[in-house]
C-alpha positions in Angstrom: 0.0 0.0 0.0 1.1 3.3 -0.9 1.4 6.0 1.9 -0.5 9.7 1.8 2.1 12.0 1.9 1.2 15.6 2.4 4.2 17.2 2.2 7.8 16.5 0.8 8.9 16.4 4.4 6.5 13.7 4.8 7.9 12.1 1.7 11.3 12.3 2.3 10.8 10.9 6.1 9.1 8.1 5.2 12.2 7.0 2.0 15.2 8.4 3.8 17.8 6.8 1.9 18.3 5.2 -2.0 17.9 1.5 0.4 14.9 2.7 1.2 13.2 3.4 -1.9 14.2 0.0 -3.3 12.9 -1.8 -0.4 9.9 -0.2 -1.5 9.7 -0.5 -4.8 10.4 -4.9 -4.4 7.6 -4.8 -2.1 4.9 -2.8 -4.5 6.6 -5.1 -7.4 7.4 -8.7 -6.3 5.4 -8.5 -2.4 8.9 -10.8 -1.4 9.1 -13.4 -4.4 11.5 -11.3 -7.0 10.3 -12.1 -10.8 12.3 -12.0 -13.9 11.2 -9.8 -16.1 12.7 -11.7 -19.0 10.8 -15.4 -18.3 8.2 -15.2 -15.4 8.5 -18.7 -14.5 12.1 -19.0 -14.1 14.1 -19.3 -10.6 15.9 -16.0 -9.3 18.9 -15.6 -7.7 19.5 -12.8 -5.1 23.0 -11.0 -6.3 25.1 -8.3 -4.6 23.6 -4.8 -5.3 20.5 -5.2 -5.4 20.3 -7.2 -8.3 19.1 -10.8 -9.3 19.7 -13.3 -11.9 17.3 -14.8 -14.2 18.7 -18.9 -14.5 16.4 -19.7 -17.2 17.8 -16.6 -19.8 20.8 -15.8 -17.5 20.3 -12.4 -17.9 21.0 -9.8 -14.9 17.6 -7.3 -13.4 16.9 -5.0 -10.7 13.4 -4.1 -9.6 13.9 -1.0 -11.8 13.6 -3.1 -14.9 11.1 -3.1 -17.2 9.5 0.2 -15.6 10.3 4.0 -16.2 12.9 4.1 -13.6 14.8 1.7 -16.0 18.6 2.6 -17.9 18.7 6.0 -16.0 21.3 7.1 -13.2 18.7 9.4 -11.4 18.6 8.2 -7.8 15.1 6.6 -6.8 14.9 9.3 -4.2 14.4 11.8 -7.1 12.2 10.0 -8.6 9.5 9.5 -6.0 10.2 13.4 -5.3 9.8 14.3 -8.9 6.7 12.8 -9.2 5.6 14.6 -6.1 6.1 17.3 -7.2 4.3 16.6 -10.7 1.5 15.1 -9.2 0.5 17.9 -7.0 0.7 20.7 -9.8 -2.6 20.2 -11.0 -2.3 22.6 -14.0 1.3 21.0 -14.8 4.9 21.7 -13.9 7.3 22.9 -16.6 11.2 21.1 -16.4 13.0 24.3 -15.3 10.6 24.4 -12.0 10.6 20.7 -11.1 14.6 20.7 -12.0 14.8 23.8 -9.6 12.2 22.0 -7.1 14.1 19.0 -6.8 18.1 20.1 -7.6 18.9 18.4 -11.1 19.2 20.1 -14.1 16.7 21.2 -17.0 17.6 18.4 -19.2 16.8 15.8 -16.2 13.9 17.1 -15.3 12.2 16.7 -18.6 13.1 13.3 -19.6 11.9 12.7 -15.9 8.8 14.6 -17.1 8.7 12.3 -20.6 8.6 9.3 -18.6 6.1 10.4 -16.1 4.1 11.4 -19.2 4.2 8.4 -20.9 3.7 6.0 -17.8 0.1 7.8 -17.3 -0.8 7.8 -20.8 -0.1 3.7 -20.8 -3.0 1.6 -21.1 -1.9 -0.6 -18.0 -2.5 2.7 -15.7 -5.9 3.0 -17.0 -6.6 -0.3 -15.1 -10.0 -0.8 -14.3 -11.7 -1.2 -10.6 -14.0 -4.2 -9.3 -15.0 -5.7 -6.5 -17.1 -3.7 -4.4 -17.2 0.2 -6.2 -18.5 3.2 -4.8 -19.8 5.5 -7.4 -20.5 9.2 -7.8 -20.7 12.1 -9.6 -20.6 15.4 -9.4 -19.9 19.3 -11.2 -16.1 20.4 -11.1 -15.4 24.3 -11.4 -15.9 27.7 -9.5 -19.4 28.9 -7.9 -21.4 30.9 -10.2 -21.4 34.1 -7.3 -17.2 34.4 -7.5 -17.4 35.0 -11.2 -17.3 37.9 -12.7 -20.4 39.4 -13.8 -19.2 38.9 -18.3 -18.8 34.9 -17.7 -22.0 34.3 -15.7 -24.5 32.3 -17.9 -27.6 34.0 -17.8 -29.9 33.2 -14.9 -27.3 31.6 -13.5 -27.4 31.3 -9.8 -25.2 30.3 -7.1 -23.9 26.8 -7.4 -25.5 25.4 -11.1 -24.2 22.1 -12.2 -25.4 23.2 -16.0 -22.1 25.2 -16.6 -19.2 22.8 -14.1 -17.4 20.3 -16.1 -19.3 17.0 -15.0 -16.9 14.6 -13.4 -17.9 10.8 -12.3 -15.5 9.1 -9.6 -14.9 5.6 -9.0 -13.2 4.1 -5.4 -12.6 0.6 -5.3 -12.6 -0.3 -1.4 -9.2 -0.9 -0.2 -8.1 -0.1 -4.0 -7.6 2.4 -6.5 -9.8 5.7 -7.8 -10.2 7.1 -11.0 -12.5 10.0 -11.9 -13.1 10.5 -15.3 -15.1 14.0 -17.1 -17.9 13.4 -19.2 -20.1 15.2 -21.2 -23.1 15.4 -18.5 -25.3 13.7 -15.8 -27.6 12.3 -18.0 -27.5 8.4 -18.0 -26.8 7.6 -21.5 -22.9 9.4 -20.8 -22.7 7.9 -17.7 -23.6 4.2 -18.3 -21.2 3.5 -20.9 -18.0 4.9 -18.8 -19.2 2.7 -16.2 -19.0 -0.6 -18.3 -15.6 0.1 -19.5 -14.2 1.1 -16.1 -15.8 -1.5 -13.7 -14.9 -4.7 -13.5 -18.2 -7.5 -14.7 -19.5 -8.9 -11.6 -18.3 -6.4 -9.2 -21.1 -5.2 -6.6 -21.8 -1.0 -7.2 -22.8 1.5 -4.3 -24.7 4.0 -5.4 -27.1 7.0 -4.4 -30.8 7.3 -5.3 -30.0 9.2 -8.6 -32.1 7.9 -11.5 -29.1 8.0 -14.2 -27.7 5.1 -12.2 -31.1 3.2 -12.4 -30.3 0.8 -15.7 -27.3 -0.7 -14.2 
């Protein structure tokens, strides 16, 4: 299970050294049982530094291998701080901020920023939730009453759903969320997002609103 860190002191308390990252990293990955990358069924053998040896190709790994933290020298540490940092700029970070944010250079930052990039993008992080899944919905953006008076929609009073960005969030208990936007409340653009996302089978949890009433 990942931790909630909410702050970088936080962050950096809780992976204090390279060690510590690793450790980390072979428990989200392998949970204890190292696996080769290159043959998933062969035998592993625990090297010096970290590293293991496939028997059945013979070939060296680490438990960067295979992920986006792979063929790079960037410690883990600035890794997990880097994507910190990227994660809590919701509008985005540019690479001269998160290279000054973190102390590597420009061109380190954005291949850091690449990776992260394409890592999110991947159709294995779009993985889809099952089990038991809450579900709910609601309108993202400012309250009609701060705006200024030129962007109000007319008639438009305090709170209206009609002009927020509709947004639909999925928690798996004891597992992942994912919200997705979509175009509004009504059920024919909410149903289909929920049969690609949730898992067949899994038990949904609800409130009493009608869009959800087909499922």
């Amino acid at each position: 299970m990942i931790p909630e860190f909410k702050s970088i002191f936080d962050l950096i308390k809780a992976f204090p050294t390279e060690q510590s990252c690793i450790d980390h990293l072979e428990k989200l990955q392998w949970n204890g049982y190292p696996v080769s990358p290159f043959d998933a069924s062969s035998k592993v053998y625990k090297c010096a530094g970290n590293k293991y040896k496939c028997k059945n190709t013979g070939k060296y790994f680490n438990v960067r291998t295979g992920t986006i933290f792979d063929n790079t020298k960037v410690p883990l540490q600035k890794w997990f701080l880097a994507l910190y940092v990227f994660s809590s700029h919701k509008k985005g970070i540019s690479s001269h901020q998160l290279a000054r944010d973190i102390t590597v250079t420009q061109k380190t930052a954005w291949f850091l920023l690449h990776r992260f990039r394409y890592a999110f993008d991947h159709p294995n992080f779009k993985k889809v939730v099952g089990d038991i899944v809450e579900i709910d919905e609601c309108g993202m953006g400012g309250e009609s009453i701060n705006k200024h008076s030129k962007k109000k929609a007319r008639n438009e009073q305090g709170n209206t759903v009609s002009t927020k960005t509709t947004v639909i969030g999925f928690r798996q208990r004891k597992g992942n969320v994912i919200a997705k936007a979509v175009a509004d409340r009504t059920k024919d653009s909410l149903l289909p997002v929920i049969y690609s996302t949730v898992e067949m089978g899994s038990t949904i949890m609800t409130d009493e609103y009608t869009g959800y009433n087909d499922l």
